[in-house]
C-alpha positions as CSV (number, residue, x, y, z in Angstrom):
1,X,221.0,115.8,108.6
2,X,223.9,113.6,107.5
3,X,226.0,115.0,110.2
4,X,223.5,114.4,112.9
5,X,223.3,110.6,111.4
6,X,227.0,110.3,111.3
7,X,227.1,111.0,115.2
8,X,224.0,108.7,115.8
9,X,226.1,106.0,114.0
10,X,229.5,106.7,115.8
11,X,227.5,106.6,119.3
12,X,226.1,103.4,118.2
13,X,229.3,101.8,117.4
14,X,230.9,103.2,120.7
15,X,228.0,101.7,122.8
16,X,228.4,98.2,121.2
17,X,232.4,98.2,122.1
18,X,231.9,99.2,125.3
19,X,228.9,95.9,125.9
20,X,231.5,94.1,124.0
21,X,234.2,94.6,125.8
22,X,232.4,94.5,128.7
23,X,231.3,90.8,128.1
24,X,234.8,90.4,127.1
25,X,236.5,91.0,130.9
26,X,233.4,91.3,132.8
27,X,235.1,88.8,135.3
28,X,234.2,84.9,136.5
29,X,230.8,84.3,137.3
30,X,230.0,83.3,141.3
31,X,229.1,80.1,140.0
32,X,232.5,79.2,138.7
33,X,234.2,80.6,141.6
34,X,232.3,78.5,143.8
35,X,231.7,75.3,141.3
36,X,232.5,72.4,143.8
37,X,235.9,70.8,143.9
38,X,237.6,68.7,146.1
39,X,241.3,69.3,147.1
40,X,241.9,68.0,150.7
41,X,244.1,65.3,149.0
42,X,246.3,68.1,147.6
43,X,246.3,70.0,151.0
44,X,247.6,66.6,153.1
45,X,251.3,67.6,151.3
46,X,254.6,69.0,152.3
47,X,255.3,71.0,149.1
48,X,254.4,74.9,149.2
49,X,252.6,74.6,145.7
50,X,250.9,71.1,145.0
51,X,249.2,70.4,141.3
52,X,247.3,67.7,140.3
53,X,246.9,67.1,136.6
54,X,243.8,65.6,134.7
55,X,244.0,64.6,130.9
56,X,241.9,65.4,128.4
57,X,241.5,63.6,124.9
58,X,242.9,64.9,122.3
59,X,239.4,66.6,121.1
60,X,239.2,68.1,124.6
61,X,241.3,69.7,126.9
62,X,243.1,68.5,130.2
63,X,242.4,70.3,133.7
64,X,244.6,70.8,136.6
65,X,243.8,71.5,140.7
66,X,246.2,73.7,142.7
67,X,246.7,74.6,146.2
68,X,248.8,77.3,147.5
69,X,249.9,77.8,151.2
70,X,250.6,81.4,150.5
71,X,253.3,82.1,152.8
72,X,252.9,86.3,153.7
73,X,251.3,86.3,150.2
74,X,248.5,88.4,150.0
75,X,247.6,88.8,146.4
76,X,248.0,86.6,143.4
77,X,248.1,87.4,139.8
78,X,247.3,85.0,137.8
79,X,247.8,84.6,134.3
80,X,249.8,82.7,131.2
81,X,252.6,83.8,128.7
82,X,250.9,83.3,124.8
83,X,253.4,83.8,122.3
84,X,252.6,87.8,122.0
85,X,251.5,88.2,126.1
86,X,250.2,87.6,129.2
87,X,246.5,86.6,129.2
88,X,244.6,86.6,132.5
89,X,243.8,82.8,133.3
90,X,240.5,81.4,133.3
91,X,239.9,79.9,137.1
92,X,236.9,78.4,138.7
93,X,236.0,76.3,141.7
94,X,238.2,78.8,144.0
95,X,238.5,78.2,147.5
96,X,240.3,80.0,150.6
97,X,241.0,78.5,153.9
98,X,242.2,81.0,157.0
99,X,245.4,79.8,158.9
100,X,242.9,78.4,161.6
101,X,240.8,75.8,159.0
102,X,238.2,78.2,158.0
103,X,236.9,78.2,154.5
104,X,235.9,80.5,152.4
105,X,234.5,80.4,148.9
106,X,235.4,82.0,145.7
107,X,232.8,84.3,145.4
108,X,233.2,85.9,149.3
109,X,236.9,86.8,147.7
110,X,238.2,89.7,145.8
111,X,238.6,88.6,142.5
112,X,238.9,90.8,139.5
113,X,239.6,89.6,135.9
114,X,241.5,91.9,133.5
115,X,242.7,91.5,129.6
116,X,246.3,90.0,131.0
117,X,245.9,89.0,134.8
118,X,243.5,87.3,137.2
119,X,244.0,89.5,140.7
120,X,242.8,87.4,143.5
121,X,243.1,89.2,147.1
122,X,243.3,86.8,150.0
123,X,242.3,88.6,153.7
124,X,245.1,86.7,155.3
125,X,248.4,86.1,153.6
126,X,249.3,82.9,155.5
127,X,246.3,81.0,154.5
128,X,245.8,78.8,151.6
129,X,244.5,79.4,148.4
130,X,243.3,76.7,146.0
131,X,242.0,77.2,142.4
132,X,241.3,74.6,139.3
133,X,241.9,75.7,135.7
134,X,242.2,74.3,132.4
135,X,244.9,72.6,130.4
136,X,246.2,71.1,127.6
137,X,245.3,67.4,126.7
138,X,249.6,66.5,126.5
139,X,251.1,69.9,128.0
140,X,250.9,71.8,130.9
141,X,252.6,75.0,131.8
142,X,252.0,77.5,134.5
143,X,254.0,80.4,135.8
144,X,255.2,80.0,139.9
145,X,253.0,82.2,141.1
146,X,254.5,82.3,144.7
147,X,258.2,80.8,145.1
148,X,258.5,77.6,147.3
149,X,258.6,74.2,146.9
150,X,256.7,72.7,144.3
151,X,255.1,68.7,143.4
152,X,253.0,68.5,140.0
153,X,251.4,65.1,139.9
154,X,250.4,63.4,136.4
155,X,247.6,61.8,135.1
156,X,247.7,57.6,135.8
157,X,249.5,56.0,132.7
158,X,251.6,59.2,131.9
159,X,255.3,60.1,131.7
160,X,257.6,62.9,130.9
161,X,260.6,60.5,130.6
162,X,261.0,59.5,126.6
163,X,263.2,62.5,124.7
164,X,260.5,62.7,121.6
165,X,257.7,62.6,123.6
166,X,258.0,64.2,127.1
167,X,259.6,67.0,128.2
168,X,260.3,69.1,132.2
169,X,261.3,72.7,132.5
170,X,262.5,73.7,134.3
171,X,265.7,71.4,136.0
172,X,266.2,70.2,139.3
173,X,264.0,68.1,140.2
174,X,262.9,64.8,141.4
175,X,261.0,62.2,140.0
176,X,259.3,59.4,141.7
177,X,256.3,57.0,140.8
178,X,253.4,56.8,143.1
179,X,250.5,54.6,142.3
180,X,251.2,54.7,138.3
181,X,251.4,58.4,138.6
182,X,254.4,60.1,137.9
183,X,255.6,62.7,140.8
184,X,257.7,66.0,140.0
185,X,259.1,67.7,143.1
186,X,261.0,70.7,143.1
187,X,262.7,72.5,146.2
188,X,262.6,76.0,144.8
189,X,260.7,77.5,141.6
190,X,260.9,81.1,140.7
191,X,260.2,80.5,136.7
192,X,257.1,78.6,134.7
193,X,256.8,75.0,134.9
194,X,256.4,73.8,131.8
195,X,255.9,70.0,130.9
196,X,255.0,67.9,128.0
197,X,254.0,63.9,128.5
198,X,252.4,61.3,127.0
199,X,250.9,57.4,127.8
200,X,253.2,54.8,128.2
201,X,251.3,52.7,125.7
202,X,252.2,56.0,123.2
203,X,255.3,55.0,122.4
204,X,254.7,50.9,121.3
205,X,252.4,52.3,119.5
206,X,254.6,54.6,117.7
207,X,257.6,52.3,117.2
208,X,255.1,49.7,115.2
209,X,253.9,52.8,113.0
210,X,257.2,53.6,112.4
211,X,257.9,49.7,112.1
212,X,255.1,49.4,109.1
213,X,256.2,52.8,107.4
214,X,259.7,51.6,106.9
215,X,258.4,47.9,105.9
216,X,256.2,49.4,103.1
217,X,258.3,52.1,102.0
218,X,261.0,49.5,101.5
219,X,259.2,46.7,100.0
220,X,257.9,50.0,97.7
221,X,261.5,50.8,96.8
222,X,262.2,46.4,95.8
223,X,259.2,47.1,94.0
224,X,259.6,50.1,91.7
225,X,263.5,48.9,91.5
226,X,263.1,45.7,89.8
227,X,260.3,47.4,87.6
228,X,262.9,49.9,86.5
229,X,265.3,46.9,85.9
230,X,262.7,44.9,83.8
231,X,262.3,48.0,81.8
232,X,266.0,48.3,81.3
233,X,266.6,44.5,80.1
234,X,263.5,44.6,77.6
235,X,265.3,47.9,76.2
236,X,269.1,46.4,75.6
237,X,266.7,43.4,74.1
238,X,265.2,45.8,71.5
239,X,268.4,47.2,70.7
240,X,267.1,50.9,72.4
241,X,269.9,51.1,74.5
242,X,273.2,50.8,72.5
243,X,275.6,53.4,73.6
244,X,277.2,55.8,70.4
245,X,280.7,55.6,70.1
246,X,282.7,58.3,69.0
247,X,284.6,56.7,65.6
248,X,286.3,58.2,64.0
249,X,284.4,57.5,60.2
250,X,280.9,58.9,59.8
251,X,279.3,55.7,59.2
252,X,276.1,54.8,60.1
253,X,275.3,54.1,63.8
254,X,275.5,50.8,65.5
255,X,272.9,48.4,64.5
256,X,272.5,50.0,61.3
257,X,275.8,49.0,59.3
């Protein structure tokens, strides 16, 4: 009876993985594949690859738009490097345009979602593939998924240009300002863009923090210094601070004679 129990249990617990797992990497919904989006702006470009970043807050996260002329591509694998591995990257709002204009929506392609990759089959490799996606509020990294020519476009009011606060990966590139928006264009990518930016109205706003720290921790110091001296005249007043000197006589100390 235990033993037949035992089993019941250990099918129980397999059956519960399995709808776990399945929940896990059961793939994107049609209704994120097809949630509406609008990327004709991005599509109007001469870059292979163009991405348009959105902030976030710093409670909430950023999101980004991208739109790939695929080039004899016909499958993409999408995904992101985490500190231990690839993990398959959340998409939604996917679209898919034939070399003749015709679109087609997420849901009408073949997308399956795994534990490390997001495998998204086009029918034609020279059409053009578009897909949004999440990102952080200040960062934004993505592996070059097809090589090309690339052009990443910032939120309004954003910059990668201050050392302590912004940051491009990888090199080469070009940098020009288009309606407040900063413009990154690279001719060829094979590696992970990676950036890291912040508001222009970051870094006054730093300096004057930095400003008031250093006032207060100085006029701290003044403080606590002249205490420390006040405390050292009122002890050579009292007589508590008289030095020992080493005569030669065994006489009573200073003060005392």
């Amino acid at each position: 009876m235990n033993r037949r129990l035992a089993l019941a249990a250990i099918a129980v617990a397999l059956l519960a993985m399995t709808a776990g797992c399945s929940a896990i990497f059961g793939g994107i919904s049609d209704e994120e594949l097809d949630r509406d989006q609008e990327y004709d702006d991005l599509r109007d470009g001469d870059a292979d690859v163009a991405v348009d970043v959105e902030s976030g807050s710093f409670l909430t996260s950023g999101e980004f738009r991208a739109v790939y002329d695929l080039n004899e591509t016909e499958e993409l694998s999408l995904y992101r490097s985490s500190l231990y591995r690839e993990e398959a990257l959340d998409v939604h709002s996917v679209r898919y345009w034939y070399p003749n204009g015709t679109e087609v929506t997420g849901s009408e392609l073949e997308i399956e979602q795994g534990r490390s990759s997001t495998d998204v089959a086009v029918p034609d490799g020279n059409g053009t593939l578009a897909f949004s996606g999440d990102t952080g509020s200040r960062t934004f990294q993505l592996p070059a998924y097809v090589s090309g020519s690339y052009e990443v476009t910032l939120p309004a009011g954003y910059r990668t240009t201050n050392f302590l606060f912004g940051d491009v990966s990888p090199g080469g590139y070009e940098r020009e300002i288009v309606d407040d928006r900063e413009r990154l264009v690279w001719d060829e990518v094979d590696s992970t863009i990676s950036l890291r930016y912040y508001q222009t109205r970051d870094v006054p706003l730093f300096a004057g923090l930095v400003g008031a720290v250093v006032l207060l921790g100085g006029a701290g110091m003044l403080y606590y210094y002249r205490k420390v001296q006040r405390l050292q005249q009122q002890r050579e007043e009292m007589g508590l601070d008289v030095e020992l000197e080493d005569d030669s006589d065994d006489g009573p100390p200073p003060g005392l004679k």
